[in-house]
N, C-alpha and C positions, 0 to 999 in steps of 0.2 A: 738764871743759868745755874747749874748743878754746880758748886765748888770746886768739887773734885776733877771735872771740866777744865773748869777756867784755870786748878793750877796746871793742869798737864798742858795745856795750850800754851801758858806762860811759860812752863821750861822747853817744849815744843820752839816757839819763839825764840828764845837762848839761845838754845844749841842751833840756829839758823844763823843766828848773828855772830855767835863763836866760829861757824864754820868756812871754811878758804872754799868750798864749793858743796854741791847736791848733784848726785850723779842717782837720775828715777831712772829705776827699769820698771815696766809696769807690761800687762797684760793687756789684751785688747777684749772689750765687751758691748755688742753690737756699734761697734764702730765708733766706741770710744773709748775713755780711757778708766778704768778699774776705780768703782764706787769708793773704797776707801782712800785712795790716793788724790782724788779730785776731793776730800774729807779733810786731808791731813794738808793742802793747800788751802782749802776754804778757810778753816778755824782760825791759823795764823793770824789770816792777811781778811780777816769778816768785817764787812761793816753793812750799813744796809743804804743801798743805791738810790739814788735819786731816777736814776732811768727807766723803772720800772720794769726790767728784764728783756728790754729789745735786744740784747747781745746774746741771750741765751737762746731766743728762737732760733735762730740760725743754726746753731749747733742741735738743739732739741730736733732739726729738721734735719740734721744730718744722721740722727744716730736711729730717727722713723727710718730711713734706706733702706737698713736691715729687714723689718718687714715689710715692706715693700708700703708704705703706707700713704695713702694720698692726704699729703698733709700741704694746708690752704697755705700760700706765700701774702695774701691780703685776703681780707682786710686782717688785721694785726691788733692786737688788745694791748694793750703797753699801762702799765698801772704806776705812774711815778709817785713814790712818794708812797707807796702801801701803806706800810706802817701807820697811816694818818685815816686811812679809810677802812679799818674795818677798828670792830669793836672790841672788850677784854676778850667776850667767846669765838671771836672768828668772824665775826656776819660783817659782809660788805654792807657797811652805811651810806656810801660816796652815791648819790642818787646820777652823774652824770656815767659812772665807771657801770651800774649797772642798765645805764639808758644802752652802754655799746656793748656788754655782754648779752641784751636781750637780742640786738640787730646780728650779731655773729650766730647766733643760733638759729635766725630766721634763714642768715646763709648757709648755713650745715645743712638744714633742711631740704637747701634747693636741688633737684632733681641731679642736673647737670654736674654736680660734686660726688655728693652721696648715694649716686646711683639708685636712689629711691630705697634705701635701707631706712 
């Protein structure tokens, strides 16, 4: 992580714990809340999940609405533990995480979803 990052995070942090409250006013953008503000809450409070981002689909399917987008509620890809299955450059190693990323596509595929696109 970039230094200069990590100290503005750490006084970020400070001034959180110095403060008697946090009053956000924020913007709405497709039906959620303003990319830097969900930023300046991430940094603080980051660490990296063991649940593999099942919490965020939920929201990720709230903020598709907007465009009106048919977005699948199952089957569900859930990658616990990321961090452990891909390599320095990025490449998914985990041979079971790519066994159910191959079967989700075989569903994108199916007619009945994707309208034959």
């Amino acid at each position: 992580m970039d230094l200069e990052i990590s100290k503005k995070v750490k006084t970020l942090k400070q001034k959180i714990k110095e403060s008697d409250a946090i009053m956000i006013a924020t913007f709405e953008y497709n039906y959620s809340s303003f990319g830097d503000l969900k930023n300046a809450i991430d940094w603080p409070s980051r660490f990296l999940g063991m649940f593999g981002t099942a919490r965020v689909h939920y929201h990720l399917r709230q903020v598709f609405v907007f465009f009106d987008a048919h977005v699948p509620n199952q089957p569900e890809i859930v990658v616990p533990n990321a961090e452990t299955k891909f390599d320095e450059s990025g490449n998914l190693t985990d041979e079971q995480t790519k066994e159910r990323l191959k079967g989700f596509i075989v569903f994108l595929r199916m007619d009945r979803y994707t309208k034959g696109r």
